[in-house]
C-alpha positions as CSV (number, residue, x, y, z in Angstrom):
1,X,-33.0,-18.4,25.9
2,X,-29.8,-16.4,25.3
3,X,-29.0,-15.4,21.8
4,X,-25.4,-15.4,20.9
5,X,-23.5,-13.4,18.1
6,X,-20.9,-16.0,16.4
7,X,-18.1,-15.2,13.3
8,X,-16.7,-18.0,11.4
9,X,-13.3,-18.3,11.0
10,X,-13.5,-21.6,9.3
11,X,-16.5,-22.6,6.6
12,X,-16.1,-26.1,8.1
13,X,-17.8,-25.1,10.8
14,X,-20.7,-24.5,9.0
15,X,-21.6,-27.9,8.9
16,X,-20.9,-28.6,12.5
17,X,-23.8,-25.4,13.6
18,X,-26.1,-27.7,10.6
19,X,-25.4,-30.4,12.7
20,X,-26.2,-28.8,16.4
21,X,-29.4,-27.5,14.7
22,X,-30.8,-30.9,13.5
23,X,-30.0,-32.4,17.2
24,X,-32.4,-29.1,17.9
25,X,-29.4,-28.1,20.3
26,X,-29.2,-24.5,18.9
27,X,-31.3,-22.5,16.2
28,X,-29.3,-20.2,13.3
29,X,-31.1,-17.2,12.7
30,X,-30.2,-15.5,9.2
31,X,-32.3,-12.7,9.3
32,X,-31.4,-9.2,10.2
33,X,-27.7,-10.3,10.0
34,X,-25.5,-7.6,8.1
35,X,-21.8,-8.8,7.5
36,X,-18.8,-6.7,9.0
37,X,-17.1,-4.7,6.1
38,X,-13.1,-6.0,7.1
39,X,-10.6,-3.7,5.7
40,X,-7.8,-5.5,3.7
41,X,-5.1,-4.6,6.1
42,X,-7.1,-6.4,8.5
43,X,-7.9,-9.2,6.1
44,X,-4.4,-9.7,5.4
45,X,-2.1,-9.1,8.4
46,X,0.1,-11.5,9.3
47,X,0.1,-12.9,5.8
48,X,3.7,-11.6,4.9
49,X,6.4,-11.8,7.7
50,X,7.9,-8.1,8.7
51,X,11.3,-9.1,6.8
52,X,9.1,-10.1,3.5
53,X,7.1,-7.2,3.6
54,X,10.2,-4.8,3.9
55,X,11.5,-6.8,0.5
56,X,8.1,-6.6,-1.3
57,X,8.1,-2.9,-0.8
58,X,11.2,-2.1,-2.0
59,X,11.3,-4.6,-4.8
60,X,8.0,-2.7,-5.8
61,X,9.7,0.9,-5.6
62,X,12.9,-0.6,-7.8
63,X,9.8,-1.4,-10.7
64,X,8.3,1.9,-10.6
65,X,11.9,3.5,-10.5
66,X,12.2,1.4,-13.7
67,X,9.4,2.0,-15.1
68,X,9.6,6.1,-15.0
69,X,13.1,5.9,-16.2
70,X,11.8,4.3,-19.8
């Protein structure tokens, strides 16, 4: 039997793997499983377009200009 490492990108899938394992077609092992630590950059990317990140960072460097000027 070959054991295979899988990452969910969808929860819906989830129920699919319950599925595959009551048709006794695959087995999920839980145990020993540690979940990969993402960084937020990586969590994030491609969330903002290049354009709307350029305007979110300079529309939040106007605010703190503001905001040391009171």
């Amino acid at each position: 039997m070959d054991t295979i490492l899988i990452e969910l990108t969808n929860q819906n899938a989830t129920g699919l793997l319950h599925e595959l394992e009551e048709l006794r077609l695959i087995k999920i092992i839980r145990e020993n499983t540690v979940p990969v630590k993402k960084r937020l950059s990586d969590k994030y990317k491609g969330f903002l377009t290049r354009e709307e990140g350029e305007h979110l960072n300079n529309h939040i460097s106007q605010m703190r200009n503001e905001w040391n000027n009171i």
